[in-house]
NUBA-14769 format. One line per 3 residues: number of its first residue (from 1); their letters; for each residue x, y, z of C-alpha. Coordinates in steps of 0.001 Angstrom, whole numbers, always signed. Last residue first. Layout:
! NUBA-14769
NUM = a = X Y Z | ...
This chain:
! NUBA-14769
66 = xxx = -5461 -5772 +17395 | -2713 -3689 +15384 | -2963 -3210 +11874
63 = xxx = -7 -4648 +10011 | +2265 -2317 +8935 | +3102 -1408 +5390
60 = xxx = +5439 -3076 +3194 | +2515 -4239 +772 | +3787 -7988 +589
57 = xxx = +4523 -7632 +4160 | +880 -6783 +4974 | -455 -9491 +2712
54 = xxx = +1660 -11552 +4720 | +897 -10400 +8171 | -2831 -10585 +7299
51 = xxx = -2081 -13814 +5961 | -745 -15163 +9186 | -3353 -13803 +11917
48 = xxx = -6041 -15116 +9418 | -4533 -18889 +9716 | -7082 -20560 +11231
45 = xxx = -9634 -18210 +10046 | -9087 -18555 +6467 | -12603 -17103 +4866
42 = xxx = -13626 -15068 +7803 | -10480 -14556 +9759 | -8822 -13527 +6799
39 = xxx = -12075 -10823 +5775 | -11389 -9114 +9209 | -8303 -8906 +8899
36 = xxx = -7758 -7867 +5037 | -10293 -5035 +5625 | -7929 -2767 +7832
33 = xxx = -4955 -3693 +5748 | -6934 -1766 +3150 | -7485 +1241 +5286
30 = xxx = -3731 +1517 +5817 | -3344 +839 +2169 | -5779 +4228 +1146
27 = xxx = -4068 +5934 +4037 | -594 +5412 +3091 | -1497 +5987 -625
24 = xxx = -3606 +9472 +503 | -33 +10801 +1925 | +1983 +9920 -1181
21 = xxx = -397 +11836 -3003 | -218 +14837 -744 | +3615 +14372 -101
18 = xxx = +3627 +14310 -4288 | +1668 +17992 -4697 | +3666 +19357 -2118
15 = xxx = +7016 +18153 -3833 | +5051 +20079 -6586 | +5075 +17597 -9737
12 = xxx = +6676 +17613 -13396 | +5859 +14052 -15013 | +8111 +13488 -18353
9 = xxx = +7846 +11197 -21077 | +10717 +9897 -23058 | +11371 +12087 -26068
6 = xxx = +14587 +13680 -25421 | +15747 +10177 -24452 | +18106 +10198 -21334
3 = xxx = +15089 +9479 -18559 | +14410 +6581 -20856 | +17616 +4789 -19497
């Protein structure tokens, strides 16, 4: 484990600092999943419903609601 090496990199961050971070990411993917639908239906539209669920699984994040 790297975390045991005296010389293994080290990232010191507020637990502010990460919510805020971890925050933006939700959006950021949210906003993403908001572009998959619309580009599914477009380029696979018999099966957009599908691959927006997949890509959505893939991410672990909700798939946006119609």
């Amino acid at each position: 484990m790297d975390a045991d090496q005296e010389d293994s990199p080290v990232i010191e961050l507020p637990v502010t600092e990460l919510r805020g971070l971890l925050s933006r990411a939700e959006r950021d993917l949210a906003d993403f999943m908001h572009l998959v639908e619309p580009w599914a239906a477009r380029h696979v539209p018999g099966h957009a419903e599908a691959a927006t669920a997949a890509v959505a699984r893939a991410l672990a994040v909700p798939a946006p609601v119609q």
